[in-house]
Biopython code that builds the backbone (N, CA, C, O; Angstrom):
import numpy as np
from Bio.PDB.StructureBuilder import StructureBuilder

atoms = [
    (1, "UNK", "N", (42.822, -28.907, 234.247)),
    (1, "UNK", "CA", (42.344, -29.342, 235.554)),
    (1, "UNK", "C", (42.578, -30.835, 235.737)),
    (1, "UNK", "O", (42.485, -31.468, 236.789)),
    (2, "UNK", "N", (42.832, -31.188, 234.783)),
    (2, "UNK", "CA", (42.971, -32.654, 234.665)),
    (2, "UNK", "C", (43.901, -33.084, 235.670)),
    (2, "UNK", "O", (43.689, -33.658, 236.738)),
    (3, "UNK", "N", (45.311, -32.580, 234.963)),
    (3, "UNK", "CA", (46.739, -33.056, 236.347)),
    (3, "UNK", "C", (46.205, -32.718, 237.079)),
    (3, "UNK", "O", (46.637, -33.730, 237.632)),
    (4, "UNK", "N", (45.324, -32.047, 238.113)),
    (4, "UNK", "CA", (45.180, -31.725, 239.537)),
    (4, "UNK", "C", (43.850, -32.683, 240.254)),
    (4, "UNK", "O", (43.233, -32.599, 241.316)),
    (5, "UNK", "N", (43.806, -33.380, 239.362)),
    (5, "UNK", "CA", (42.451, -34.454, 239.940)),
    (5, "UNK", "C", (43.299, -35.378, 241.048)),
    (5, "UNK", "O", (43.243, -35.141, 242.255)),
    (6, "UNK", "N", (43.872, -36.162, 240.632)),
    (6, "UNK", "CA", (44.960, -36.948, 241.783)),
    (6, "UNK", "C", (45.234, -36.394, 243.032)),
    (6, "UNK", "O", (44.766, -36.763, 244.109)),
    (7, "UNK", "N", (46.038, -35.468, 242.819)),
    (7, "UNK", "CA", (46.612, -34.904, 243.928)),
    (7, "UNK", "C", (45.950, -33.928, 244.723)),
    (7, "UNK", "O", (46.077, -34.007, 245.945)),
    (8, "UNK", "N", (45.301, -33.070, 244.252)),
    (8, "UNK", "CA", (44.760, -32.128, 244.815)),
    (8, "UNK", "C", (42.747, -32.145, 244.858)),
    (8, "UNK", "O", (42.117, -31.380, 245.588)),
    (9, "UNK", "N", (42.263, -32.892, 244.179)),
    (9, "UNK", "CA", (41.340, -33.207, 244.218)),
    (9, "UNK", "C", (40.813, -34.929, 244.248)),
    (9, "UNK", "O", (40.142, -35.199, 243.251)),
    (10, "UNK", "N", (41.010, -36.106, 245.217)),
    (10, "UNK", "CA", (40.662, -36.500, 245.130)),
    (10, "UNK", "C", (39.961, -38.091, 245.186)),
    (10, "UNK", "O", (40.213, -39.295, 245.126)),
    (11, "UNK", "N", (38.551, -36.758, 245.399)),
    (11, "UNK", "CA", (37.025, -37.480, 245.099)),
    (11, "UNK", "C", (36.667, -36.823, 244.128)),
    (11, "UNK", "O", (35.527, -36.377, 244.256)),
    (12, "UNK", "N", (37.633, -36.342, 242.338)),
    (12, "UNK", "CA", (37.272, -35.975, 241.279)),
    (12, "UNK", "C", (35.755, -36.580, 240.799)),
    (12, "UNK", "O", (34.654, -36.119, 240.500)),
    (13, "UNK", "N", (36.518, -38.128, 240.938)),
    (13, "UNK", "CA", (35.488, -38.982, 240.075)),
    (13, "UNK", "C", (34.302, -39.807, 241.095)),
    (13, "UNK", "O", (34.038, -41.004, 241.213)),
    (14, "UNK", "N", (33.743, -38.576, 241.753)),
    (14, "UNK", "CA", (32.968, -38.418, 243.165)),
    (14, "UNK", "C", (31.485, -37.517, 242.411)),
    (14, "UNK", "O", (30.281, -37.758, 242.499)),
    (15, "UNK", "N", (32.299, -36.354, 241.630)),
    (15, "UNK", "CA", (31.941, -35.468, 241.316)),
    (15, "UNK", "C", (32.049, -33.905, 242.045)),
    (15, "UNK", "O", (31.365, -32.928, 241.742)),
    (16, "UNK", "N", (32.968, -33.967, 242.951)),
    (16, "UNK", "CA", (33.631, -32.805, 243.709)),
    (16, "UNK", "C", (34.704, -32.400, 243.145)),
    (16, "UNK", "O", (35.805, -32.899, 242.916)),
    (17, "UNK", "N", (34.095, -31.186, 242.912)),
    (17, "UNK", "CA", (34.921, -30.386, 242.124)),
    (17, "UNK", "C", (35.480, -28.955, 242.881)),
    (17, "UNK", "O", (36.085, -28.086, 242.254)),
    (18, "UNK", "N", (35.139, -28.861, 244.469)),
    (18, "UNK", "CA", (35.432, -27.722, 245.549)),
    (18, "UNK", "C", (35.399, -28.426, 247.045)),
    (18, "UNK", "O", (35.121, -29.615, 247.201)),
    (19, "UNK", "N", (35.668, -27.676, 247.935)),
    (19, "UNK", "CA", (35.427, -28.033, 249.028)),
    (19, "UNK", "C", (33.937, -28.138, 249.285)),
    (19, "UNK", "O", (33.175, -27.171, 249.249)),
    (20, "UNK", "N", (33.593, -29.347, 249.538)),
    (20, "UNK", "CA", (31.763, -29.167, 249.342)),
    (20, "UNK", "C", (31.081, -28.327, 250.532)),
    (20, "UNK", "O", (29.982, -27.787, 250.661)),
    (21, "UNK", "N", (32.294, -28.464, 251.397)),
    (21, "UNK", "CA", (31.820, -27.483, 252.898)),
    (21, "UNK", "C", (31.503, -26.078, 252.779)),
    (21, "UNK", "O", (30.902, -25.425, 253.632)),
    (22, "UNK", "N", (32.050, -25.539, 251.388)),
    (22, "UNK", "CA", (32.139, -23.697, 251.530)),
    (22, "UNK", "C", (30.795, -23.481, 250.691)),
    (22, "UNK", "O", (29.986, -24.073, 249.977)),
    (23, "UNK", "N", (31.073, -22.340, 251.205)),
    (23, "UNK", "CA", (29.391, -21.460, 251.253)),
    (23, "UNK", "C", (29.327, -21.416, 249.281)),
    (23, "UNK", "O", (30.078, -21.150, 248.342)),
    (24, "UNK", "N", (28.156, -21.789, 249.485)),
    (24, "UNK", "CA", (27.435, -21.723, 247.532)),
    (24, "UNK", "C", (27.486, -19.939, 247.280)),
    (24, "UNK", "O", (27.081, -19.060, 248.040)),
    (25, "UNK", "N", (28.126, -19.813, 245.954)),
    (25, "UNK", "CA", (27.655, -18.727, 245.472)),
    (25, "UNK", "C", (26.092, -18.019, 245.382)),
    (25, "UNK", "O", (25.088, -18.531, 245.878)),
    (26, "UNK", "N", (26.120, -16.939, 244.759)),
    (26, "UNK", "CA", (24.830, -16.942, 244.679)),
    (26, "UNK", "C", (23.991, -17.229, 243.436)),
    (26, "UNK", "O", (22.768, -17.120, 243.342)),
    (27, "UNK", "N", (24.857, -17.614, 242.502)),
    (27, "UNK", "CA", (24.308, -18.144, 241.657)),
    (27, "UNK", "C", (23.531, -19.400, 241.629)),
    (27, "UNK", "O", (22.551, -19.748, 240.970)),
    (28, "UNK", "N", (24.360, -20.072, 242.675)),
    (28, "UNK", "CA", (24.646, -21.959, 243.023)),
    (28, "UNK", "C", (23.372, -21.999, 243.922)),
    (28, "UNK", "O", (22.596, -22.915, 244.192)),
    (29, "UNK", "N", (23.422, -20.750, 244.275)),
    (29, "UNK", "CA", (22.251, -21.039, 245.234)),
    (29, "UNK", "C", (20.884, -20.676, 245.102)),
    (29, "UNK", "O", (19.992, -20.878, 245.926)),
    (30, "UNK", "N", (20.795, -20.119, 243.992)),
    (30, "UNK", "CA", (19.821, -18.795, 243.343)),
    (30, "UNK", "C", (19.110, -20.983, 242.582)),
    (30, "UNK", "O", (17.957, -21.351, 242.359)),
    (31, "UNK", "N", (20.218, -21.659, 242.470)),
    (31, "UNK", "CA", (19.830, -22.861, 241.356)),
    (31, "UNK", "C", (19.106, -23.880, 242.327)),
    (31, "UNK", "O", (18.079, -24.528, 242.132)),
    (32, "UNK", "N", (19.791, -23.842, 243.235)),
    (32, "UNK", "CA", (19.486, -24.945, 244.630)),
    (32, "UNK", "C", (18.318, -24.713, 245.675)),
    (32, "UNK", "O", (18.051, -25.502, 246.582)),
    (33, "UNK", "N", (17.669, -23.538, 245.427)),
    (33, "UNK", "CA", (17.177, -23.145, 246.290)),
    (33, "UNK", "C", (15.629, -23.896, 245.814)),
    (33, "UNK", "O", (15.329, -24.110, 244.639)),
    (34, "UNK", "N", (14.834, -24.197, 246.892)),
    (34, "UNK", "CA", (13.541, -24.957, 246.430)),
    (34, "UNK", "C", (12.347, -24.762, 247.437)),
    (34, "UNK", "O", (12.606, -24.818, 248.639)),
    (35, "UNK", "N", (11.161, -24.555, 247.056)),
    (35, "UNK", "CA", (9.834, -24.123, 248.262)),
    (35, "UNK", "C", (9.189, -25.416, 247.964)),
    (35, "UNK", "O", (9.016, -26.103, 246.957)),
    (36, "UNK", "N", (8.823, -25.509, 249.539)),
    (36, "UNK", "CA", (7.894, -26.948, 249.425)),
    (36, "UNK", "C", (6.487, -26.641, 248.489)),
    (36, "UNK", "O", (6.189, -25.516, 248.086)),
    (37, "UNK", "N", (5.780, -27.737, 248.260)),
    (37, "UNK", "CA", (4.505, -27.756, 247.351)),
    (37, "UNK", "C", (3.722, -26.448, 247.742)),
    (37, "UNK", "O", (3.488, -25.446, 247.066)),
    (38, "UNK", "N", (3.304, -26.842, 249.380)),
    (38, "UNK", "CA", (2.200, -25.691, 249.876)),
    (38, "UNK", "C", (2.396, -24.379, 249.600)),
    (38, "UNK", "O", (1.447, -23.597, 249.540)),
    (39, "UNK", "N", (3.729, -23.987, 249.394)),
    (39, "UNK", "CA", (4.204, -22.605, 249.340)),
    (39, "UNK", "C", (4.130, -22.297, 248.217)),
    (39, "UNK", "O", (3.736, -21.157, 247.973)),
    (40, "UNK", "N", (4.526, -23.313, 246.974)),
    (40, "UNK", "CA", (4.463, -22.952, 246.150)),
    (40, "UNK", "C", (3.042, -22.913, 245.113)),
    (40, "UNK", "O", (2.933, -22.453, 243.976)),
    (41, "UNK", "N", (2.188, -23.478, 245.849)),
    (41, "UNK", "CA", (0.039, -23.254, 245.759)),
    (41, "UNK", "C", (-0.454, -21.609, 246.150)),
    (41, "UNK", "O", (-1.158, -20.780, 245.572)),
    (42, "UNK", "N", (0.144, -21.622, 247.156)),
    (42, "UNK", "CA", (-0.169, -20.249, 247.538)),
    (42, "UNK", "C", (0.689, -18.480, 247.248)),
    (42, "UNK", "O", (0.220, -17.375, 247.520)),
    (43, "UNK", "N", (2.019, -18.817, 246.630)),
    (43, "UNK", "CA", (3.131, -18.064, 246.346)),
    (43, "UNK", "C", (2.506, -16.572, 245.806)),
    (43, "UNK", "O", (2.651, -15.429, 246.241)),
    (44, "UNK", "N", (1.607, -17.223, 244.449)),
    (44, "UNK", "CA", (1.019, -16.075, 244.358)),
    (44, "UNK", "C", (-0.100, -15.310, 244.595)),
    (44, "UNK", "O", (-0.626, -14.380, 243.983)),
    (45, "UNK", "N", (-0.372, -15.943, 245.693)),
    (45, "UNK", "CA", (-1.901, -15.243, 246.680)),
    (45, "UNK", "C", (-1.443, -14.634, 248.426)),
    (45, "UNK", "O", (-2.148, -14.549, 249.431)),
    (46, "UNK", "N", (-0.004, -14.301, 248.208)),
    (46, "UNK", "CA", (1.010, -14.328, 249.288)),
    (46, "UNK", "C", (0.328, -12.982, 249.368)),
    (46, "UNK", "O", (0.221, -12.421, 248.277)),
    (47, "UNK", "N", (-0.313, -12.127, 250.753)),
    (47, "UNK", "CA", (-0.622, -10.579, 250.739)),
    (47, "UNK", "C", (1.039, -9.861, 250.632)),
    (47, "UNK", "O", (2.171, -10.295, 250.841)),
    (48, "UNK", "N", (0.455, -8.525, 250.183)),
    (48, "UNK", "CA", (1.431, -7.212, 249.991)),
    (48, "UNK", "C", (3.465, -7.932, 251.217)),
    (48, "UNK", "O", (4.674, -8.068, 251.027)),
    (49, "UNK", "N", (2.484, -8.097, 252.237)),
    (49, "UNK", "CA", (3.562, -7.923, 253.422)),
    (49, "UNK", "C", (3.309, -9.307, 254.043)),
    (49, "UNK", "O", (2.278, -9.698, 254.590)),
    (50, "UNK", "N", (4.720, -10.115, 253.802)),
    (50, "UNK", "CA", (4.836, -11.464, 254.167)),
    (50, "UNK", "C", (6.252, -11.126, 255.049)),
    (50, "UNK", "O", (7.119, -10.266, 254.900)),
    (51, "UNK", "N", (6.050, -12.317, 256.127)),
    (51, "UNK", "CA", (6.800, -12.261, 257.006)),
    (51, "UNK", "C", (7.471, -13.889, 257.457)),
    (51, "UNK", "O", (6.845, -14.526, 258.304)),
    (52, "UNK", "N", (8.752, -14.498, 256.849)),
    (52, "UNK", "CA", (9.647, -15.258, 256.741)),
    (52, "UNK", "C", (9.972, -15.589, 258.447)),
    (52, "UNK", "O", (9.851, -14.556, 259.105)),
    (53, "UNK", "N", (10.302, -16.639, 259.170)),
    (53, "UNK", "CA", (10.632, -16.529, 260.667)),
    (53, "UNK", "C", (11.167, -18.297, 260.596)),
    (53, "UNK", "O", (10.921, -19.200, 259.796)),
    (54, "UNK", "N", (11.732, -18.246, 261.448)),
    (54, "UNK", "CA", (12.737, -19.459, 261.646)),
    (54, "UNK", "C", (13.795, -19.042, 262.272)),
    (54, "UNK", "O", (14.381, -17.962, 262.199)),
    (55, "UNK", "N", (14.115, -20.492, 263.241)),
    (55, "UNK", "CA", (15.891, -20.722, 263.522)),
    (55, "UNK", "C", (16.730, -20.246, 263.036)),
    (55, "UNK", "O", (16.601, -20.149, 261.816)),
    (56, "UNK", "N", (17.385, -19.964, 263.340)),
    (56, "UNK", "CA", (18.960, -20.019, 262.555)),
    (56, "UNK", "C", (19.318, -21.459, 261.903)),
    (56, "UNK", "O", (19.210, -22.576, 262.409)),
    (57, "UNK", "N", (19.715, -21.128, 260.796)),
    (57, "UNK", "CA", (19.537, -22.468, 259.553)),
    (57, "UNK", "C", (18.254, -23.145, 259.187)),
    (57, "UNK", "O", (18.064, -24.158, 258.513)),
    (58, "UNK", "N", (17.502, -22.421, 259.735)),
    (58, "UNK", "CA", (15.826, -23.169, 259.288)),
    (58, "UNK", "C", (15.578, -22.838, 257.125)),
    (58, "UNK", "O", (14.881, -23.450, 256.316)),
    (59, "UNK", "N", (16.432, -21.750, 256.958)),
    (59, "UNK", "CA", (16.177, -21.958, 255.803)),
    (59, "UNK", "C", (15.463, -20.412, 255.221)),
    (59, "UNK", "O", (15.083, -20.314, 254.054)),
    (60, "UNK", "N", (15.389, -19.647, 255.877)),
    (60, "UNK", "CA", (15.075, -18.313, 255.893)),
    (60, "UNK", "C", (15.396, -17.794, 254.782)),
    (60, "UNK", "O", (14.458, -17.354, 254.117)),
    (61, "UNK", "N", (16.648, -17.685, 254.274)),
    (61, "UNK", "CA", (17.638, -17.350, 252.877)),
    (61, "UNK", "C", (16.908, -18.070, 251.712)),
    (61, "UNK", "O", (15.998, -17.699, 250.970)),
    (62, "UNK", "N", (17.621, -19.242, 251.802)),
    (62, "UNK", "CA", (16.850, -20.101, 250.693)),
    (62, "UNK", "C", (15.569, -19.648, 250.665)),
    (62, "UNK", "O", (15.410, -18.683, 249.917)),
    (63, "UNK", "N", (14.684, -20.004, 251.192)),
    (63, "UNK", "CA", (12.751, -19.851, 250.688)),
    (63, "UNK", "C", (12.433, -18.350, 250.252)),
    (63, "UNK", "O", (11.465, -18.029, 249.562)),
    (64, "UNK", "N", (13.737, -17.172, 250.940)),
    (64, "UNK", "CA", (13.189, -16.281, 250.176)),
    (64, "UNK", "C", (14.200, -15.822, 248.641)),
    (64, "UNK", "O", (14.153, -14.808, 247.944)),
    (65, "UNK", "N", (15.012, -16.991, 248.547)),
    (65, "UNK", "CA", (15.953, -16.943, 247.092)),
    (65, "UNK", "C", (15.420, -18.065, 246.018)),
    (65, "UNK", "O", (15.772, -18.418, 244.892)),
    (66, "UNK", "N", (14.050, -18.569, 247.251)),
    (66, "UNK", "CA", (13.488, -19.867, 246.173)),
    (66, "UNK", "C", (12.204, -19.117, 245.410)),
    (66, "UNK", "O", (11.760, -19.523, 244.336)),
    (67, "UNK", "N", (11.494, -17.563, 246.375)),
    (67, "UNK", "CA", (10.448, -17.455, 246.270)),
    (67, "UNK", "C", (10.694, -15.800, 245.283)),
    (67, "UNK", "O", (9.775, -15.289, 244.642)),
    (68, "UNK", "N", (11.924, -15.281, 245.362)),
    (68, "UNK", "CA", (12.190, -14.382, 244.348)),
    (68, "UNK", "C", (12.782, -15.720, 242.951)),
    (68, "UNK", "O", (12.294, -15.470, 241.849)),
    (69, "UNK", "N", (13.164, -16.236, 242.968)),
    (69, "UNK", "CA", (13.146, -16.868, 241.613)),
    (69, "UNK", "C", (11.898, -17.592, 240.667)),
    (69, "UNK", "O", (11.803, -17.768, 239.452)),
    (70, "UNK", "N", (10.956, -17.934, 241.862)),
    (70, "UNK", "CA", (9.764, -18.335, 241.222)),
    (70, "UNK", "C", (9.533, -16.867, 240.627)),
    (70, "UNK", "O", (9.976, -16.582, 239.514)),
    (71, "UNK", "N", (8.796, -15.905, 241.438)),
    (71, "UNK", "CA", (8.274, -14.679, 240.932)),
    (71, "UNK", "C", (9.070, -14.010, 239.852)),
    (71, "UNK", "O", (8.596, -13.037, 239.267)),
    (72, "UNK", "N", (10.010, -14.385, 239.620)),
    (72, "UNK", "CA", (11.015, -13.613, 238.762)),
    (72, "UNK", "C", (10.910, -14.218, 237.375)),
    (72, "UNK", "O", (11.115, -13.582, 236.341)),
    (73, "UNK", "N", (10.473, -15.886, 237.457)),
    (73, "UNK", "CA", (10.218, -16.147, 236.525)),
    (73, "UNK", "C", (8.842, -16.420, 235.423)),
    (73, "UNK", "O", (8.816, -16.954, 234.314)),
    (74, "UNK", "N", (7.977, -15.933, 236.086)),
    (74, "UNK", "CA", (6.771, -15.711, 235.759)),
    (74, "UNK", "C", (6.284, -13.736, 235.276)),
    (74, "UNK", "O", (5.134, -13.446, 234.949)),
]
sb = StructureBuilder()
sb.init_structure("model")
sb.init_model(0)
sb.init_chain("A")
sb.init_seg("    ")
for serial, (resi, resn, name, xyz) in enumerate(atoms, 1):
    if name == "N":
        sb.init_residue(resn, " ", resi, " ")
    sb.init_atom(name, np.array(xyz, "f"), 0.0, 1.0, " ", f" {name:<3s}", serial, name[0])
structure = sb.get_structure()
């Protein structure tokens, strides 16, 4: 990967290593994903049937890929 830092990548030594614009895996995102404090006080006193609501891009995905990884890891 080295020869391709110059030419084809670069802001190597940026630390971009992709187009930073394209969509995160789900791994990348399973890592990135984060619940504010309050949510995460109450996460596990959440009743049976919770209901997620927001904009479009408010973050809907993430909080519920932030809030299956908390629970997943406990």
């Amino acid at each position: 990967m080295a020869e391709l830092q110059g030419d084809y990548f670069p802001l190597w030594n940026l630390g971009y290593r992709c187009n930073p614009f394209r969509a995160l895996t789900r791994e990348e995102w399973y890592d990135v994903a984060r619940l504010p404090e309050p949510l995460l006080e109450i996460l596990h006193q959440l009743p049976p049937l919770t209901q997620i609501l927001g904009h479009k891009g408010s973050g809907k995905t993430s909080t519920l890929i932030a809030i299956e990884r908390q629970l997943s890891s406990h």
